[in-house]
C-alpha angles and dihedrals in degrees: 000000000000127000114266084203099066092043087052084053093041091050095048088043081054091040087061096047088047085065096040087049095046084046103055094033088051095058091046097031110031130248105280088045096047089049094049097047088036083054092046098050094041091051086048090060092036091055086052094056101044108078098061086044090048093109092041094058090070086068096042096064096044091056094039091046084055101046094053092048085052096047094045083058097056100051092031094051113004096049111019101105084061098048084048098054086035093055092048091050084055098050092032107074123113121199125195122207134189118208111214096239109232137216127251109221138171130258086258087050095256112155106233080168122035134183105238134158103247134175138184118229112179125170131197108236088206091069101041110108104187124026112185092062096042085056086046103057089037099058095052092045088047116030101236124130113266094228092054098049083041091052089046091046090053093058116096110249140133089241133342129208138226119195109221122186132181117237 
């Protein structure tokens, strides 16, 4: 009877051919017809070293059978609460991000939409006590002539806005 042994050490020589076979033959085939050909030529050494490990495959199965029920176990039961947190980590996050908002312009470069800092100040003119000083301090914060905030504060509205942009 021959050594199981040496066939073990002549399948996994011929394991490793088979990759650096599937390897080479995938880069100059393709992939469906590397697989097919690698499948071929496996099945082919297989079939030479079946019939002398005929009697030790009844054990085989019983112990491979064994071991993947074991091992099904252990992810299934023993470490299943982990996979499961890890697995929502994976799916929870949430990420936020921010576009850079971009400018419109023309063919000749010329901006129609601009980025600018811009903020509303608005004031009631029926709370305003004293008019003359509110248009005052305005027009030097905003840059808006004194006469003109002082005009818009004398109407009678419930508020009144000033549009107010950074250069």
């Amino acid at each position: 009877m021959v050594n199981p042994l040496f066939f073990a050490l002549v399948s996994y020589f011929f394991w490793a051919i088979g990759d650096i076979f599937g390897t080479v033959a995938t880069r100059k085939l393709g992939g469906f017809s590397t697989t097919v050909y690698s499948l071929a030529l496996r099945l082919i050494i297989f079939s030479l070293y079946l019939p002398f490990a005929i009697s030790y495959f009844k054990y085989l199965t019983i112990d491979l059978f064994l071991i993947i029920v074991a091992r099904l176990f252990y992810w299934q039961v023993v470490k299943a609460s982990e996979l499961s947190d890890l697995g929502v980590s994976q799916y929870g996050a949430a990420i936020s991000l921010l576009p850079a908002r971009g400018e419109i312009k023309t063919s000749d470069k010329f901006p129609i939409a601009a980025n600018k800092n811009s903020y509303l100040v608005f004031a009631n003119p029926k709370e305003v006590k004293d008019k003359k000083a509110t248009s005052q301090a305005l027009s030097e914060i905003l840059k808006i002539e004194s006469a003109s905030i002082s005009a818009n504060l004398s109407k009678d509205l419930l508020e009144i806005f000033f549009d107010y942009y950074i250069k």
